[in-house]
N, C-alpha and C positions, 0 to 999 in steps of 0.2 A: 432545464430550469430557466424560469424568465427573470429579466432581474430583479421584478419585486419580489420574487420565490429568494433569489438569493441576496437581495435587502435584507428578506424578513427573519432569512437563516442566521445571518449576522448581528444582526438587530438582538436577536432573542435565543439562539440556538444554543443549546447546552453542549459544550464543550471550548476545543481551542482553536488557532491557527497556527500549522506547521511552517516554518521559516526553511523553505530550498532555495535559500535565492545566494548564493556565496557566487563572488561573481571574481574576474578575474586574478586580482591580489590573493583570494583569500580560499580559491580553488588549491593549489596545493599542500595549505595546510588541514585543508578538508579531509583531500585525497589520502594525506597522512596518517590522519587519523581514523579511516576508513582503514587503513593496515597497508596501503597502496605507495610506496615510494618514487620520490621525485625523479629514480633515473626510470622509471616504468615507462615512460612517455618521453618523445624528443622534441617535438613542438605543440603550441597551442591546442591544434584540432586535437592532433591524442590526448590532452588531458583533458582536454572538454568534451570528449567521448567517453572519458573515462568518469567523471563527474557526472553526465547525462546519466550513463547505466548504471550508477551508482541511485539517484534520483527516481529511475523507471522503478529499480528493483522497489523502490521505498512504494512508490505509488500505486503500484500493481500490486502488494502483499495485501493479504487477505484482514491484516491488522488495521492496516490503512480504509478509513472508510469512514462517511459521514456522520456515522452515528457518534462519533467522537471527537473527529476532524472535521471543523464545519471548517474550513477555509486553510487555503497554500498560497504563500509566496513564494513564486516564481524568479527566476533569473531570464534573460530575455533568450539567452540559445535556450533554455529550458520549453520555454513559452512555445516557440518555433520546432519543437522536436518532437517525438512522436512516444509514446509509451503504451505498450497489446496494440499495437499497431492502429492506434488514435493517436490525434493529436491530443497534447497534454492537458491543455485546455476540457476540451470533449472528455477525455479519461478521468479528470478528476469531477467534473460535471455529474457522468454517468453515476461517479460513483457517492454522489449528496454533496463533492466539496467544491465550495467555492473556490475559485481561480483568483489570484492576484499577480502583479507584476511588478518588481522591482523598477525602479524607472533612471533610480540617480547616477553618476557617472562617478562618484567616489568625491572624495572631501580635498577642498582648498588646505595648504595650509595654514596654522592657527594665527590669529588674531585677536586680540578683547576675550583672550579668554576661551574661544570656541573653533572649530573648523566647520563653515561653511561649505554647502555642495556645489560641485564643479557647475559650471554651465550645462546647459543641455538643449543645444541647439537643432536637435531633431526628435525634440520630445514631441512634437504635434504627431508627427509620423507615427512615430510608435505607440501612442494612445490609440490613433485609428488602425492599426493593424491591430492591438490588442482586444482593440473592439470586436472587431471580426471574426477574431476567433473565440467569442466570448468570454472573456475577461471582465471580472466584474470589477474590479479596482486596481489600486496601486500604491505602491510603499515608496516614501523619499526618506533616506535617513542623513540627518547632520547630527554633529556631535559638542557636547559641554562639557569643557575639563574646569572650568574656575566659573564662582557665584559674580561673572559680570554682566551689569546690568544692561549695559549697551552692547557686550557681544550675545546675550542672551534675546535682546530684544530683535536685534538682526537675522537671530536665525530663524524666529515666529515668522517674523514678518517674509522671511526667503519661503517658509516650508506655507505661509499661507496662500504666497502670491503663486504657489508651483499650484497648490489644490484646486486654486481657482481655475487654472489651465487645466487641470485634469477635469472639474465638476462640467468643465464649458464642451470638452470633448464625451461625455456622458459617462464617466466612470468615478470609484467613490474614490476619492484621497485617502490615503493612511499616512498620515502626517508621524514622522519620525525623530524629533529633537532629542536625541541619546544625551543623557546624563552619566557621564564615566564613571562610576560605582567608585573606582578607587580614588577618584576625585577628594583631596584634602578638605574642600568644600561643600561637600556632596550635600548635606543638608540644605545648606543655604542656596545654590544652587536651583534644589527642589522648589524651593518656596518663589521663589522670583520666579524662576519656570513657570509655576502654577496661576502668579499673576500675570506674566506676558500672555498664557495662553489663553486666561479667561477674558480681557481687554479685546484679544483676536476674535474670540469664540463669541461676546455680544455686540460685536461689531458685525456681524454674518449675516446676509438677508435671512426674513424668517422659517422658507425656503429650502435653504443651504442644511447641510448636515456634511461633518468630516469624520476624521477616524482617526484615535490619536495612540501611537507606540510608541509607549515611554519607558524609559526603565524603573523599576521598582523603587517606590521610594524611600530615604532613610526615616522616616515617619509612618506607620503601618495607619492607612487610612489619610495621606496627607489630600491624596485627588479625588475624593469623593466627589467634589465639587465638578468635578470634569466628569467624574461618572453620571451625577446627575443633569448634567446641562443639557438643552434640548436641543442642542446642535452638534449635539455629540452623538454617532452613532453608535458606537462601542470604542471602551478601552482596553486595548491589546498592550501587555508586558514584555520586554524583551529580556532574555535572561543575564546578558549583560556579563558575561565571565565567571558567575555564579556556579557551581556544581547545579547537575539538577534537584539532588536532595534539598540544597541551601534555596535554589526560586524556587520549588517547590513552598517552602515552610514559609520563604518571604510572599509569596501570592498569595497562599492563603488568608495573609491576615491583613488583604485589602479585598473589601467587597466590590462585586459588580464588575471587577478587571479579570478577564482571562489571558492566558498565556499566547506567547507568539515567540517559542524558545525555536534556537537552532543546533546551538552546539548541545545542548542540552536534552535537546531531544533523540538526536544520532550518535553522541559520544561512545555507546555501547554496540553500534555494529562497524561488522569486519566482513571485508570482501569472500574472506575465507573463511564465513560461516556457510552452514548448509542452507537449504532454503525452512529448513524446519528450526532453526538455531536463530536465522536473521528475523524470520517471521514472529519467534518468541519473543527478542529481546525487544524489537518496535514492540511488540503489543506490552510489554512490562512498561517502556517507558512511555508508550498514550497513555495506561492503566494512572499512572503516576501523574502523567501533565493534567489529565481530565479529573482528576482529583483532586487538585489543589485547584484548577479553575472553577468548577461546580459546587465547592464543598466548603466554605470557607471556616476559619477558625473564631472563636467565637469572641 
């Protein structure tokens, strides 16, 4: 795939984007709940082998495949590691999905309201290695726990200034400002969100196109505005702690946004399923994610 092949997949493609990107913190609770327990592993590499093969098994199943999964986020050993003996990148290519890559280093603590993303002082680096192995983009996610209007403006303008770094290295941003669903504020929140982003989004050469993953809003139809803006490539939903049932019924009743779930997409497999059981259960839950992205409610 050339990149306007996977532009144009993203752009227009019916379906979702899978989220494998759980990255250090949040590998053991993964692991967990893959049925896999914390003494199974004694250091790092073991359990990042063990999250990898976790990961391949997802990508190589037969359920996995473009016709539904137009697009993956990556984690960066993910990106670097190999799956049927390609690189993952290549593997998920071969098979219609487009490749992404995590990039952020995990969250500041909170301030105004929100947790900013760490520094990222060898991000040049890894845009061009991600380049190379074909990678078509990248995800930054920071986080909103209270409707503040100066911690919310801060974090745009962090997740804008990262995209710019990414659009300059040739790859698309997927700009991440998580709104914490349990958020006491969560409405209000949204709404300021939705004006810092749009202030960012007509400030953007004409040019420029980003990628925005936000969490579902408490308003069904509040970002339509960001759906239709012309420097918006697509907007991707993150499931945000939701069961899959619950983003399922919440995405359907926003047009235009498809899915970019992680726990909600792997919740139902287990290491010690068969391959005929693990291969089910992914195909029941794309059945499901692809359904509430394609299908919406009326």
């Amino acid at each position: 795939m050339l990149d306007q092949d996977m532009k144009n997949k993203i752009a227009a493609g019916n379906g979702f984007i899978a989220a494998l990107d759980q990255s250090g913190g949040s590998t053991p609770k993964a692991l967990k709940g893959y049925g896999i327990e914390e003494g199974a592993w004694s250091n790092d590499e073991e359990m990042f082998g063990l999250i990898h093969d976790m990961r391949s098994r997802i990508i190589t199943s037969p359920a996995f495949s473009g016709e539904k999964v137009i697009g993956a986020i990556l984690f960066e050993r993910t990106m670097d590691g190999q799956a049927g003996g390609k690189s993952v990148p290549q593997a998920l290519i071969e098979r219609g999905v487009v490749p992404f890559i995590k990039i952020d280093k995990g969250l500041e603590d909170e301030a105004n309201g929100v947790q900013m993303m760490k520094p990222m002082p060898e991000l040049d680096a890894l845009l061009k290695r991600a380049r190379s192995l074909g990678v078509f983009g990248t995800k930054e996610r920071s986080v909103i726990n209270l409707a503040n209007r100066e911690g919310i403006a801060a974090i745009v303008k962090q997740q804008f200034e990262v995209g710019q770094q990414v659009l300059a290295a040739g790859l698309m941003p997927m700009l991440e400002p998580e709104i914490n669903i349990k958020s006491p504020e969560r409405a209000d929140a949204d709404q300021i969100l939705l004006e810092e982003l749009t202030k960012a989004l007509d400030a953007l050469p004409a040019d420029q196109q980003v990628m925005l993953k936000l969490s579902l809003p408490a308003k069904a139809g509040l970002f339509d505005a960001l759906v239709d803006h012309p420097r918006v490539l697509r907007v991707v939903a993150l499931s945000g702690g939701f069961s899959r049932a619950e983003a399922c019924v919440e995405l359907a009743k926003n047009r235009g946004i498809i899915a970019s779930f992680s726990r909600a997409l792997l919740n139902d497999l287990r290491h010690q399923m068969s391959d005929d059981e693990f291969n089910a259960s992914l195909g029941q839950a794309i059945d499901e994610i692809y359904t509430a992205s394609t299908k919406k409610a009326a």
